[in-house]
N, C-alpha and C positions, 0 to 999 in steps of 0.2 A: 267783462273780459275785453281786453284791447282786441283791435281790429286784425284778423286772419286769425288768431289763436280758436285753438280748437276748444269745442268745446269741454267744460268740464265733467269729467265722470267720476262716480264712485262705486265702487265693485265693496264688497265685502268678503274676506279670504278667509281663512283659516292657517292661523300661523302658530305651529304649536299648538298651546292650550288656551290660546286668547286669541280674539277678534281683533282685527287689524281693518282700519278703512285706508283703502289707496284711492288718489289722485291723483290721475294723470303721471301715476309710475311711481309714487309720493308715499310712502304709507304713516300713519297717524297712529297711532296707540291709545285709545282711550285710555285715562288714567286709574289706576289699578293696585292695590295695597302687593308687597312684596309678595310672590306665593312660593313655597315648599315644596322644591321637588320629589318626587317618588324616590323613598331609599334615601334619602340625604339624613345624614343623621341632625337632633333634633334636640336641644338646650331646655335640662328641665331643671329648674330651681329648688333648693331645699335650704333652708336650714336650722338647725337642731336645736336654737334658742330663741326665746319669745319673754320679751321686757314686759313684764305684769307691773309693774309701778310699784308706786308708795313706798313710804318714807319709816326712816327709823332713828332714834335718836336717845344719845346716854349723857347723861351730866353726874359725874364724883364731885362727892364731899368728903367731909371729914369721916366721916364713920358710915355713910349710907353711899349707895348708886340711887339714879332716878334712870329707867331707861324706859321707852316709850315706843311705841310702832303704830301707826293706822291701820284697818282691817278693811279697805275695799282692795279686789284685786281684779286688773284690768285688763284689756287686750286690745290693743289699738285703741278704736272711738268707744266701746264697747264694756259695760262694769258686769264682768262674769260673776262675782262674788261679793257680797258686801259685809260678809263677818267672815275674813279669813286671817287669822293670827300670824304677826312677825314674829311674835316672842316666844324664845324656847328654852326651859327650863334645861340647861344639860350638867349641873351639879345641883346641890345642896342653899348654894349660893351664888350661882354662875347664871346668868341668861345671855343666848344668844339671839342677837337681832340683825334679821337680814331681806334685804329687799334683792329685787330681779325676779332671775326665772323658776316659779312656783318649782316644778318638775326638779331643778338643781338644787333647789334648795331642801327638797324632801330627802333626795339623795344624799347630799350633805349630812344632813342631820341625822340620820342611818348613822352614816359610819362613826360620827364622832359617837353616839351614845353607844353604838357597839364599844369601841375602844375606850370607854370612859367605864362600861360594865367590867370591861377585862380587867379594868386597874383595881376595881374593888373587888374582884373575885380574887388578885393577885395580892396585894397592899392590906385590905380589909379597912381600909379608907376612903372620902369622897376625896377626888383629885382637885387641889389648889384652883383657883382661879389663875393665876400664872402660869400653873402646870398646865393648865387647859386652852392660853393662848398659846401657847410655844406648840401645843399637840393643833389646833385648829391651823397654824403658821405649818408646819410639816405635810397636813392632810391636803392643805392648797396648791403645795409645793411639789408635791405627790400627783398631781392632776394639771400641771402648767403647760403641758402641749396638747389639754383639750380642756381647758378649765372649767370649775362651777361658775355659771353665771350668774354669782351671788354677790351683794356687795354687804358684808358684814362688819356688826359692831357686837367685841364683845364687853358684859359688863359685870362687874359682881364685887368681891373686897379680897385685898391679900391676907398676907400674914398676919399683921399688923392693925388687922381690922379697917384699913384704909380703904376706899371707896376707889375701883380700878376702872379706869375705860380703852381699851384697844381699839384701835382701826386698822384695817387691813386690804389692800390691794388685790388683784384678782388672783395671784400666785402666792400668796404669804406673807410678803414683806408686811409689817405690822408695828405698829409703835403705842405706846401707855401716853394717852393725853389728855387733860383736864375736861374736857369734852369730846362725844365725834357725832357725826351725823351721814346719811346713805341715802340711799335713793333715789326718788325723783324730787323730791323737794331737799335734796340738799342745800342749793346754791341757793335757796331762800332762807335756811335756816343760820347757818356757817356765818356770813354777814354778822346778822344780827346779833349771835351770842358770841361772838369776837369781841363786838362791845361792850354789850351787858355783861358777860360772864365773867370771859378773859382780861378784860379791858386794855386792847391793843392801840396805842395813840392815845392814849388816857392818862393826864399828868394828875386828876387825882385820885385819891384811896380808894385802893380794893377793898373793901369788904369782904369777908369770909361767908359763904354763902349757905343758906339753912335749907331743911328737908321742905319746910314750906314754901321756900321762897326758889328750889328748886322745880317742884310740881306747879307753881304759876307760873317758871319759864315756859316749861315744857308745852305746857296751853296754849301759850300763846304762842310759840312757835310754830307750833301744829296749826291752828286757827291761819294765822299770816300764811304757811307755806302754801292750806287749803282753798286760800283765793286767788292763786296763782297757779296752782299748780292742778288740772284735770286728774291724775294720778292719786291726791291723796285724798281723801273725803272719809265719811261715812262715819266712823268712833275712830278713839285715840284711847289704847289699852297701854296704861301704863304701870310699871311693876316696882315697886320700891324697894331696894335690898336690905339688909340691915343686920346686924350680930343675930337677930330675931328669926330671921327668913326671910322669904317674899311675900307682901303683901301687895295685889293687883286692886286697880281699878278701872273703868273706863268711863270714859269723856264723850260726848255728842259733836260731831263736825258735820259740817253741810253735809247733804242727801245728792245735790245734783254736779 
């Protein structure tokens, strides 16, 4: 201290709900996280959807679908499940494949197979694979101010015995295209079968693609997405459509 200044003192007060040191008329605040006053109201978070991963993917041919889904289901860092099925039989010849949230998509699948029983108790027929995007397109459309958080791929054959694949946005919107692909390994998959498949930027011949040479895309796409992507692992159950029916198999992917 300079010369004549008095000396220094520290009192300890009570100021409010926290300790306060004064100096010489000064007070100090020790440093202290924000606190909550009594009765103030109080910010509690929820919300109603939980991104479970994994992937899901359809390739048409000429007379056959190939569609495909991994079966680990996750939750943050965390793998709740490691045999839990994308693919869901909801015709004769229809499978729907859908990733997100396990809970929406259970829901989901309620109602179309309700509405899909009604038609054959009604018609006395399995409802088209058309018929059943355009009903899956209205069911999404029907729920757009609280949507399923589902991202679906449907696949199966038309009229025509043609090999159908749809993709569909969180509300409905929906389009028929020679491939699609969902979930968290989409933006690894899309790329790759642009080129191989589709052949986008490709001056030469497309090749017409076969049921075998469909099921070794699907491999390997799955395999590629799985080392990139934490979300999809575990098998890779894939279900091949066909004038015949559905015939499933499943594939071994990494464990970790």
């Amino acid at each position: 201290r300079k010369h004549g200044e008095r000396p220094c003192s520290f009192v300890r007060r009570r100021a409010g709900h926290r300790d306060d040191l004064v100096m010489a008329g000064t007070a100090f605040a020790p440093p202290s996280a924000p606190t909550q006053q009594l009765g103030a109201p109080r910010e509690h978070r929820f919300s109603p959807y939980d991104f479970n991963g994994g992937t899901t993917l359809a390739i048409s041919g000429k007379d056959f679908v190939v569609v495909a889904g991994d079966t680990r289901m996750s939750s943050g860092y965390s793998i709740l499940s490691r045999k839990v099925s994308k693919l869901h039989a909801v015709g004769a010849r229809t499978v729907l494949a859908s990733a997100g949230c396990q809970t929406d998509i259970v829901a989901l699948l309620e109602v179309l197979k309700t509405r899909h029983q009604m038609y054959v108790h009604q018609t006395g027929r399995q409802m088209a694979t058309p018929a059943m995007a355009r009903m899956l397109s209205n069911t999404l459309y029907y729920k757009r101010f609280f949507p399923y958080y589902a991202f679906n791929v449907l696949a199966g054959l038309d009229a025509d015995g043609t090999g159908a694949v749809y993709t569909y946005d969180a509300v409905g919107s929906f389009e028929r295209v020679p491939f699609a692909a969902s979930g968290s390994g989409q933006n690894y998959i899309v790329p790759l079968l642009d080129n191989v498949l589709v052949y986008k930027n490709r001056n030469d011949e497309k090749p017409d693609i076969t049921l075998d040479r469909a099921v070794q895309l699907v491999k390997e796409a799955f395999v590629s997405a799985g080392e990139r992507d934490i979300y999809t692992g575990d098998a890779c159950e894939i279900a091949v459509i066909t004038a015949a029916g559905i015939q499933t198999q499943t594939f071994d992917l990494k464990k970790d």
